[in-house]
C-alpha positions as CSV (number, residue, x, y, z in Angstrom):
1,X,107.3,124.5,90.5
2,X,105.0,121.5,90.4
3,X,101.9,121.6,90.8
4,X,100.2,120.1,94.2
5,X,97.8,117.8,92.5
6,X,101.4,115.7,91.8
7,X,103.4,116.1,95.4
8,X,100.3,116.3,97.6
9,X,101.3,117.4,101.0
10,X,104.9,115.9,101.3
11,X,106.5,118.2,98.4
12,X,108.3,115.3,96.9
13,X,107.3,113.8,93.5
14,X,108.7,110.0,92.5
15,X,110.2,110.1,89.3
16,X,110.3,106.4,87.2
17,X,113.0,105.9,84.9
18,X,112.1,102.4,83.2
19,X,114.5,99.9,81.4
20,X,111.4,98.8,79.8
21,X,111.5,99.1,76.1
22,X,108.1,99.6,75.8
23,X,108.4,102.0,78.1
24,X,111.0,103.8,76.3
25,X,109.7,103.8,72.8
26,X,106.8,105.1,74.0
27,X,109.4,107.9,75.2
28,X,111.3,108.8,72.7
29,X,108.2,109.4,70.8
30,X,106.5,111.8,72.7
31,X,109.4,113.2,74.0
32,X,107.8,115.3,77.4
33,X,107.7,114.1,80.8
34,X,104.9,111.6,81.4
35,X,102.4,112.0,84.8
36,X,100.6,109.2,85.7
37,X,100.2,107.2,88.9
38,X,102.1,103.8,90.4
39,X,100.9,100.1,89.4
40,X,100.1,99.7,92.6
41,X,97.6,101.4,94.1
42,X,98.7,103.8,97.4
43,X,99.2,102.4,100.7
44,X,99.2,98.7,99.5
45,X,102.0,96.5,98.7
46,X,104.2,96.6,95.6
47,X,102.7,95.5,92.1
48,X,104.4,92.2,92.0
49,X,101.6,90.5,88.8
50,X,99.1,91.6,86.5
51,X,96.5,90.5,89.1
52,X,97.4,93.1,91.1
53,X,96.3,95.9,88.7
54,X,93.0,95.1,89.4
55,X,91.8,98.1,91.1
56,X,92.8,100.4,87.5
57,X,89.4,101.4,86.0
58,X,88.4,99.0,82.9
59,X,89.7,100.9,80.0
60,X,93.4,101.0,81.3
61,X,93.5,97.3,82.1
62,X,92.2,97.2,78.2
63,X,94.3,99.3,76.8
64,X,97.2,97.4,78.5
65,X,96.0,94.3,77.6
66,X,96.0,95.4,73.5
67,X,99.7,96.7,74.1
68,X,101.7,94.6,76.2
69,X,101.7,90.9,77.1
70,X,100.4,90.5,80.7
71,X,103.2,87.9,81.2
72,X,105.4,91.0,81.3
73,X,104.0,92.4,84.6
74,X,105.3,89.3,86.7
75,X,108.2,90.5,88.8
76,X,109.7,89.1,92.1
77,X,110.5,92.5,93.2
78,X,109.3,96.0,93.0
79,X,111.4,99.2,91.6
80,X,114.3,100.7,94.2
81,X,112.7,103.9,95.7
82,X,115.0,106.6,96.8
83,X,114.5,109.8,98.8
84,X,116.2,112.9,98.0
85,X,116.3,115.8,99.2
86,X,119.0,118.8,98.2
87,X,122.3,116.0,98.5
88,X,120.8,113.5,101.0
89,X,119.2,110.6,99.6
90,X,117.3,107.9,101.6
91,X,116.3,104.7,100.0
92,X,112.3,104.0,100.7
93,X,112.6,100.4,99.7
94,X,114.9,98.2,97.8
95,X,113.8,96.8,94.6
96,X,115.5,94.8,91.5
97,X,118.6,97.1,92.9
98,X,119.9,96.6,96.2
99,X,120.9,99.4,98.8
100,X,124.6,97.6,98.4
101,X,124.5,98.1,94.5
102,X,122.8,102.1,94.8
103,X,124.7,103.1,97.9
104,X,128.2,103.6,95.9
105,X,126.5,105.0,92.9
106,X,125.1,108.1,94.9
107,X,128.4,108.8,96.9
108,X,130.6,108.9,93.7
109,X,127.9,111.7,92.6
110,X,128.4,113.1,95.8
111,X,125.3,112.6,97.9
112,X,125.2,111.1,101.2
113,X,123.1,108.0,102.2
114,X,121.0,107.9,105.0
């Protein structure tokens, strides 16, 4: 079970699967699930530059800063966000991945799109 601090009241957690390689060195290495909150902050629009990080206390925007180049953070879209539930999945918002490229992934795994 997960905890309620993650799902809050809607029972669903989002789960990030990055083609970063940052990302996935970081990983590799400590090889357990990693918790920690979106880039952009809840309610508001999708994290498209490092400007919009702004509202992440000091220290993260530092530690960022001394690992990864802020040039990196620049992005025309957001990530795809899908919706699933037992074998219904419903895409939230498109991202770098359109519904057209998803939508035949997730039948030929046998889920319906809705």
């Amino acid at each position: 079970l997960v905890p309620e601090w993650i799902h809050t009241e809607t029972g669903y957690v989002g789960m990030r699967c990055s083609s970063h390689d940052f990302v996935q060195s970081v990983m590799r290495k400590i090889e357990v699930p990693l918790v920690t909150t979106s880039a952009n902050y809840s309610g508001d629009g999708n994290c498209k530059s490092y400007e919009d990080l702004d509202w992440l206390p000091e220290s993260v925007l530092k530690l960022s800063n001394d690992l990864m180049d802020p040039n990196l953070y620049e992005s025309p879209k957001g990530s795809l966000i899908l919706k699933i539930s037992g074998k219904n999945i419903q895409i939230l918002r498109e991202g770098v991945l359109s519904a057209d490229q998803v939508k035949p992934m997730c039948t030929d795994l046998g889920f319906s799109i809705s």
